[in-house]
N, C-alpha and C positions, 0 to 999 in steps of 0.2 A: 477592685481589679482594674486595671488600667492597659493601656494599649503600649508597644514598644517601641515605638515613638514619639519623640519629643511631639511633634506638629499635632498626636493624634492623642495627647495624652487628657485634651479637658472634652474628648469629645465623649466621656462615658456618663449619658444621664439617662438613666432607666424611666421610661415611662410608660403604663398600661395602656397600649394601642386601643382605640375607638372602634377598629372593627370587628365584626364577629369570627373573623379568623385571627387572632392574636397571636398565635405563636410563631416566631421567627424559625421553628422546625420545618424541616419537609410538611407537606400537607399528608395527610393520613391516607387518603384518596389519590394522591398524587399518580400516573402511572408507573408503572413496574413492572418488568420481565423477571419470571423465576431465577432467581440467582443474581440478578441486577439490583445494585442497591437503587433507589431511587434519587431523584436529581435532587440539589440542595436547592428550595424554594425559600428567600427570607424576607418577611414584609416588613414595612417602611420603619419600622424597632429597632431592627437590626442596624440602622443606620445613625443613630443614637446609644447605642448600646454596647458594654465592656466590649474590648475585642475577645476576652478571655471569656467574659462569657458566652458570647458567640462561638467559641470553641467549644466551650461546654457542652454547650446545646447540642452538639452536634458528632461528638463525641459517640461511637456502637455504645448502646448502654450495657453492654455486656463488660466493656473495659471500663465501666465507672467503681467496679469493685463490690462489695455485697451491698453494702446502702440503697445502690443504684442512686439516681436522679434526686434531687429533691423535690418535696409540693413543689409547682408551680406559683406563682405571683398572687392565684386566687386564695392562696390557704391564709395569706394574708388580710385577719378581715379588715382593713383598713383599704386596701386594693381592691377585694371584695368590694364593698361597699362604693367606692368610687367610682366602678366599672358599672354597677347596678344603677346608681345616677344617672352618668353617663346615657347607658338604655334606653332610660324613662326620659331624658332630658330629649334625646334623637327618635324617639317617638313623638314625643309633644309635638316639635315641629315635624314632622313629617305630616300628623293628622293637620295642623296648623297650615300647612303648604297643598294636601286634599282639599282643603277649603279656600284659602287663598288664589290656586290657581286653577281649579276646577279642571278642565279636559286636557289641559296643559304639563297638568302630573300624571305620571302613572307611575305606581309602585312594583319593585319585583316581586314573585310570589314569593312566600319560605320555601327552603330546599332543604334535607338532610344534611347536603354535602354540599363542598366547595363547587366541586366539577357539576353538580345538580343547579347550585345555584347559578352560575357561570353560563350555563347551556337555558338558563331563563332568563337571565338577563338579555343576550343575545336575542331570544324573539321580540323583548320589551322594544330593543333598541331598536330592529328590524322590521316591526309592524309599520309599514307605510300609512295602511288605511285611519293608523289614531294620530303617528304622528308628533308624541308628545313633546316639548323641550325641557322637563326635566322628569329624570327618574332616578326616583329614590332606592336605597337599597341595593344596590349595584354590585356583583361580585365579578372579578375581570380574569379573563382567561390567564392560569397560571404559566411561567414560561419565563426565559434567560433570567434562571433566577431569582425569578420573584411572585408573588403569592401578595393578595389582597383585594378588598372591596373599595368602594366610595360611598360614603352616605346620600349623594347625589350624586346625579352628570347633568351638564346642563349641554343643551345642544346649541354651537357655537355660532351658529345663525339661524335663527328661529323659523320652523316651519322650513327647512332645506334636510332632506334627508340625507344629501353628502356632505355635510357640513364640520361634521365629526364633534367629537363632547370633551368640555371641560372638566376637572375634576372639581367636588366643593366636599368638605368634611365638618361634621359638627361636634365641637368639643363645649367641654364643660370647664371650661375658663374662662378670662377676659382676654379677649385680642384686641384690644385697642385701650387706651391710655385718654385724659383730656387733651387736649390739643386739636391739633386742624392737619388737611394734608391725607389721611387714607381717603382709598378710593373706596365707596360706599355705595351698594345697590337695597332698594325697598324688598324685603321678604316676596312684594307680591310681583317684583322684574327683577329675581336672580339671574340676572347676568349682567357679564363686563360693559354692553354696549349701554347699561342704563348705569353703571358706574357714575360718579363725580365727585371732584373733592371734597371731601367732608369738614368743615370748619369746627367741628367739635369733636371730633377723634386724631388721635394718630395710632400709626399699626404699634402693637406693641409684639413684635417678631420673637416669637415662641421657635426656634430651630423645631422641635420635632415637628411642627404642624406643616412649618413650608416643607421640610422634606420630604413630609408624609405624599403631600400634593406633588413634589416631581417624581416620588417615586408612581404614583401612579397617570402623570401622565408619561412615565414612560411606558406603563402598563397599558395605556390606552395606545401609545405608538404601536407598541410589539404587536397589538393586535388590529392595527388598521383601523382604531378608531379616533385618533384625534385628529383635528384638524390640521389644515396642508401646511407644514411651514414655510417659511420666508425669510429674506435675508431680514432682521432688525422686525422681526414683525411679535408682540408680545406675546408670551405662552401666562398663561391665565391659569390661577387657580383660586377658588374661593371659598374661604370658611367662614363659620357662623359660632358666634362666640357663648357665653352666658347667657349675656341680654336678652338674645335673641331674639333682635330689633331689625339689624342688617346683615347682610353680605360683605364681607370683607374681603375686596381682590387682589393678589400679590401677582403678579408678573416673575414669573421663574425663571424668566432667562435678563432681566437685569443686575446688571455689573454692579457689583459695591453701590455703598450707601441707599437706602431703602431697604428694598429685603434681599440685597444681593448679599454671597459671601463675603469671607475675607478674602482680603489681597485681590479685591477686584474680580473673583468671582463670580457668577451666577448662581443661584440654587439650587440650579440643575448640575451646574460644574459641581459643586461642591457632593450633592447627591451622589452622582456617579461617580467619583474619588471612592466616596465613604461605601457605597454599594461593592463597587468592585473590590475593595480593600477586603470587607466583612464576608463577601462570597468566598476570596481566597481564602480566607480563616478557617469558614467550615467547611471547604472541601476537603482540605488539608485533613481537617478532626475528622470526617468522614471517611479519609481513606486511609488514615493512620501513616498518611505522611507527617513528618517531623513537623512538630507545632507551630508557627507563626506568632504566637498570643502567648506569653508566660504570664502569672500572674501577679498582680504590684499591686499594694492597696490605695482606692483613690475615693471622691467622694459618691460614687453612688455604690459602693459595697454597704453602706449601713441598711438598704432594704435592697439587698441581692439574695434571692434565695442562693444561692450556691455560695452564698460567703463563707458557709462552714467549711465548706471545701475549699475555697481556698487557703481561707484561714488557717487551716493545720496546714497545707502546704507548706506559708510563710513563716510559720511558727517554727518547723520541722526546719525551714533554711534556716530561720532568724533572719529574715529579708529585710533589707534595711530601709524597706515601706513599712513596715510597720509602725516607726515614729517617724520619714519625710515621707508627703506622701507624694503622687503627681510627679510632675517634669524636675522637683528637686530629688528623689531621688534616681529618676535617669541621671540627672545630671551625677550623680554622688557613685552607680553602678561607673556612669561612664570614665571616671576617676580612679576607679579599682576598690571603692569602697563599696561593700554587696549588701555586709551581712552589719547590724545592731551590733554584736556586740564590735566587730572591725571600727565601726563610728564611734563604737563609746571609746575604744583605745587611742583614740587620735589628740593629736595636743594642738588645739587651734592654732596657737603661735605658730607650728610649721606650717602651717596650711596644706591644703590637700595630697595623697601621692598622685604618681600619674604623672604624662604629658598636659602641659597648659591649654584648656581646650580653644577651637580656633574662631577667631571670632567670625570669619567667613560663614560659618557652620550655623551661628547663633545659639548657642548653647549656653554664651554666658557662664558667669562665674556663680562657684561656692567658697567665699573667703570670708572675712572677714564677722561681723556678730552674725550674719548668718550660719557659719560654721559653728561656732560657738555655744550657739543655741542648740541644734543639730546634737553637736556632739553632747549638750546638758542633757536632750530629750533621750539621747538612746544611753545614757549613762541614771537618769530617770527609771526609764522603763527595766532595764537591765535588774536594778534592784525593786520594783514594784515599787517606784514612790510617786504617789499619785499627783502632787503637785511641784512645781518648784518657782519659786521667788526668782521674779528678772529684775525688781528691783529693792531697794531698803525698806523702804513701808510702802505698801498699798494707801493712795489718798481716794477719800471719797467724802463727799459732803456732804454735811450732818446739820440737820435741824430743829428747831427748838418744837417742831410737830411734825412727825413722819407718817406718808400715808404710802404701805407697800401694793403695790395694784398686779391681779391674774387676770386675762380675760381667757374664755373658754369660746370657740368656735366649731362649727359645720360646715370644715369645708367653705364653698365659695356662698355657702345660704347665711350665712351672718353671725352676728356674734350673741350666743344668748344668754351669757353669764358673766357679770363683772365683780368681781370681788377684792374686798380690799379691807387691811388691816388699818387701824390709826393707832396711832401711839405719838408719847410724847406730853408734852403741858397740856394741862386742861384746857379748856377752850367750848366746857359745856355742853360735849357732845360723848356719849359712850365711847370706850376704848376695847378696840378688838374689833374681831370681823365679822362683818356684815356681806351680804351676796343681795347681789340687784337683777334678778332671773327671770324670764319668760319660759315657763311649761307649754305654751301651743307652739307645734312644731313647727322649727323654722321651713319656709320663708314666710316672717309672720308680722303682721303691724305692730304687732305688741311686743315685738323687741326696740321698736321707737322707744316705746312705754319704759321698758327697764330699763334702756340706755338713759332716755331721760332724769328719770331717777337716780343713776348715776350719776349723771354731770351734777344735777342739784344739790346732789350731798357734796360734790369735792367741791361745787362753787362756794357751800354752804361754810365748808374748812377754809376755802379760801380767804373768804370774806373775815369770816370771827379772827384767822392770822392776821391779817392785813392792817384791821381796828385794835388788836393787840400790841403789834409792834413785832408779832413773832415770825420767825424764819418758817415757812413749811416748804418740807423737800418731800413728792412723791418719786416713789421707784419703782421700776420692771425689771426684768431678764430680758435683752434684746425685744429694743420696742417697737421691732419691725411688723412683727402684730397687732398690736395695741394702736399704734400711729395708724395702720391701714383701719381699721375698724372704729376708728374716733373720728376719721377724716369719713368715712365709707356709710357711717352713720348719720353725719350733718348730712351727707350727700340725697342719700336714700329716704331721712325722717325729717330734715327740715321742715320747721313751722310745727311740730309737735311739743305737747307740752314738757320745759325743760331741757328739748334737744337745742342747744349751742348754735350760732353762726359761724359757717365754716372760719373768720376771723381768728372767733374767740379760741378755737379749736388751734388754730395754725399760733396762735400767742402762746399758750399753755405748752406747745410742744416745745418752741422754740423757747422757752424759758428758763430758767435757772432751777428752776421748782421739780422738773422732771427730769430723772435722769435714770439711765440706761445701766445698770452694774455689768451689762455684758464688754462692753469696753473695758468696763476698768479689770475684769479678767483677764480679759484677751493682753493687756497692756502689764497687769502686774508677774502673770504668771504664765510657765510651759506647761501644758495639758497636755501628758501622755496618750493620757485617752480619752481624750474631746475635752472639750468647752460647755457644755448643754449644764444646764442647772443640776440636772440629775444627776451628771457627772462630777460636779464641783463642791454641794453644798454640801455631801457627805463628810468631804475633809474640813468643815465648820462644824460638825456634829450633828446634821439633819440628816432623820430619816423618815421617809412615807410611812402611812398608814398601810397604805393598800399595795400589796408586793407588787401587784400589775399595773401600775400606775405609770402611765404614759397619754402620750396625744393619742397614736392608732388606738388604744383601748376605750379612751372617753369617747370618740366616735361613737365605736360600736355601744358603749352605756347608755349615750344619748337616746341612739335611734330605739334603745329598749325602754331607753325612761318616758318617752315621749308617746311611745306605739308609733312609731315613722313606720314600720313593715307591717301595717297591718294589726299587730296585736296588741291587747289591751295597756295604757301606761303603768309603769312598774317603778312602785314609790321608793322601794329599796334599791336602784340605778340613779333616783334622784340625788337621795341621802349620799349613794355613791360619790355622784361628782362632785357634790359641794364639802363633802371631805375633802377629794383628791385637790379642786380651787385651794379651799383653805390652805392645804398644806402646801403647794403652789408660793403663796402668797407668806405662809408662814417661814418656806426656805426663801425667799428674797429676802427678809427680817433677818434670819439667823445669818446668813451669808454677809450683809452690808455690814452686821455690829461685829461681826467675825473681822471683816476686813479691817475693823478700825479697832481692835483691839491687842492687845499683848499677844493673844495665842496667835496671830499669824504668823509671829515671827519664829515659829515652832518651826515651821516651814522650811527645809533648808534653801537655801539663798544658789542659783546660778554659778556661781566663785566656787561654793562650797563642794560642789560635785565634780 
């Protein structure tokens, strides 16, 4: 689902909010007069988030039809499980910050309700006699539109009761990169005035997170608590990352580069754009005025609960997002071209109908093998053909010893399964797959251990190639995993037995030996419907073992094969995942020799359609 605007069309990435009020709906609590629907409240999500779905949301569920609504984000256990991390993660430091700052913290109590908790934060904040500079748990008076908490508030000049409070939030990601340059404060002086340049990080600018921080310090303005502004004077807000080592402070009202918007925006400019934008949406859907948000498929519909609804929408049009997705098929509507099969009817050579759009406008052209393409994918889809050839033969490079490599992760806690096929000339080592795994749950030292054993064994192919004379090629499926967890590993396990110097590591990547098959997808052929291995390897002739075989499922197998919640490990989730690896590893296999064989050209060819 996407927005109906070019400018606003990459702004849709759905993310499970950090606070305990998550949904971008009215609050439940919210106030109301008999017969008064209540106000539209949408927390800092909503600013991130489809504009259609944000209609959705907000939609009388009585006009959503007999279905009504779908589960929500939690039915997802993969979301599930994220948001439960998440929890545990902003609990740890919060006890971590009890100790750390001793009379300096105080915590809000729990509250049933938003309005409960809200009416207790206020005496937190209001107790002169303790005083604190920060408190944790914070829920902020709801109001113009908007609904949410802070994991903390820090008071913007310490020990000043009018001093008013910064916002800070604790996610479970990385916000910061190698480098130098963010502004960094110690756990035990969260705040900006102990700030200083960090020569080992830089920010690594997450949109939802800055957003989340201006939307509530506009939350903190509406209600009279943040501090006084000034012409040029910094608005502060700070989050705390994985590590959770420091405070990381972004400055919300600076202009471009750092964490300002685009086109020289602020964070706060861009905020209030997207806030205001998203409020109009669901007032709209709320009072059954004519819609603002139609829906277009873009990339965060693959985990939208409401996809199914949209989905038959588009289907029922034949929207001609269904194969451009994003600001090309604005551009292709704004053309007069709507619907799939309209694009499959089109003969590139004419080029588009329509007035030539203006280039004042920025809208940019669809001409030339973009169109062409275009019109192959919805001449593709039209007929359900799963792949089609962009060019003569698919190249990929082939070696006299082939090692196919899966790795299996948790999330941001590490990588605890590496598994990998070899084939190809002898070389004195068994052929077929072997798995290099850690059972104690992650985050655990002993995934050093199995990493290292990994490296050992490819070093070990290495080497025997090398002394042989022979060519060895390993492969992945997009090695944007594997690279961060090979790099993430020297990082974290250095000096353990077997783990690599980050060197060696950055050699291997950069080498001839390693290569990526999702490019050469992406390059040889149109995917109707995706790119993803799952999606591809089928039409080489692989299929899973296991029908629920995906990433969100092996999570959830994990945390049961391991006992992560509490209960006992369960041997039959283990046997689980190291099928689901194997077959991983075994669809990279069938895929590459697929690519370099005769039956690809079964395939019809681009031209041909």
């Amino acid at each position: 689902m996407s927005t109906t605007t070019a400018h606003e069309a990459g702004d849709g990435c759905a993310a499970p909010p950090a606070t305990p009020a998550a949904s971008s709906a009215a609050a439940p609590d919210s106030p109301a007069s008999a017969g008064v629907p209540r106000p539209v409240l949408l927390d800092a999500a909503a600013t991130t988030r489809c504009r259609r779905r944000v209609h959705l949301e907000h939609v009388p569920p009585e006009d959503l039809g007999p279905g009504g609504p779908p589960p929500g984000d939690d039915a997802d256990p993969g979301v599930a499980m994220r948001k439960a991390d998440a929890a545990s993660h902003r609990a740890a430091l919060a006890a971590r910050w009890a100790e750390l700052l001793g009379s300096r913290w105080a915590a809000v109590p729990p509250a049933p309700s938003a309005r409960e908790r809200a009416a207790a934060t206020r005496e937190v904040l209001a107790d002169t006699a303790w005083l604190p500079d920060v408190v944790g748990g914070a829920e902020l008076p709801a109001g113009e539109g908007r609904r949410g908490g802070a994991d903390a508030l820090v008071r913007a000049v310490p020990g000043d009761p009018s001093a008013g409070w910064w916002p800070l939030i604790v996610v479970r990601h990385r916000v910061t990169d190698p480098g130098e340059g963010a502004l960094t404060s110690p756990l035990a002086r969260p705040h900006p005035e102990w700030a200083a340049p960090d020569d080992a990080r830089r920010v690594r600018t997450v949109t939802r997170d800055v957003l989340r921080l201006a939307h509530l310090h506009r939350m903190l303005r509406a209600a009279g608590l943040a501090p006084p502004e000034g012409p040029d004077a910094p608005v502060w807000g700070g989050v705390v990352g994985l590590d959770a080592d420091v405070v990381v402070w972004i400055d919300l009202a600076a202009r471009s580069g750092g964490s300002g918007g685009p086109g020289g925006r602020s964070a706060l400019d861009t905020y209030d754009r997207r806030h205001a934008d998203r409020l109009a949406v669901a007032e709209a859907a709320r009072s059954r005025a004519p819609a603002l948000a139609e829906p277009s498929r873009i990339t965060e519909c693959r985990r939208c609960p409401w996809w199914p609804t949209c989905e038959a929408a588009l289907r029922a049009a034949d929207d001609v997002s269904l194969v451009v997705r994003g600001d090309a098929a604005l551009r292709l509507r704004g053309r007069g071209v709507g619907t799939v099969r309209e694009l499959a009817a089109l003969d590139p050579a004419e080029g588009l109908p329509g007035p030539e759009p203006d280039p004042e406008v920025g809208e940019g052209g669809f001409e030339g093998p973009d169109l062409v393409e275009a019109v192959a994918l919805a001449r593709a889809w039209t007929h359900d053909v799963p792949l089609v050839r962009r060019v003569a033969r698919p190249a990929v490079a082939r070696g006299d010893v082939e090692v196919d490599v899966d790795m299996e992760s948790l999330g941001e806690d590490g990588a605890y399964l590496w598994g990998a096929l070899l084939s190809g000339a002898d070389i004195g080592l068994e052929h077929g797959y072997r798995a290099f795994v850690t059972w104690d749950p992650l985050p655990t030292r002993d995934e050093g251990r199995s990493f290292g054993e990994f490296w050992t064994w490819l070093a070990d192919v290495r080497a025997r190639c090398a002394a042989q004379g022979l060519v060895l090629r390993a492969y992945c499926y997009n090695e944007q995993a594997e690279n961060r967890w090979l790099r993430g590993s020297v990082e974290r396990f250095g000096g353990m037995p077997g783990v690599p110097s980050a060197d060696e590591v950055e050699e291997f990547i950069a080498s001839e030996a390693w290569i990526d098959l999702f490019p050469v997808v992406s390059e040889s052929f149109l995917c109707p419907h995706g790119k993803g291995l799952k999606r591809v390897a089928p039409s080489a002739g692989f299929a899973w073992h296991d029908p629920e075989a995906g990433g969100e499922n092996s999570m959830r197998w994990y945390r049961d094969a391991v006992g992560l919640d509490g209960g006992e490990p369960d041997p039959a989730q283990r046997e689980r995942l190291l099928v689901y690896n194997e077959d991983d590893v075994r669809a990279t296999w069938t895929l590459r020799t697929w690519l370099t064989s005769e039956r690809v050209l079964e395939v019809p060819l681009l031209t041909e359609l």
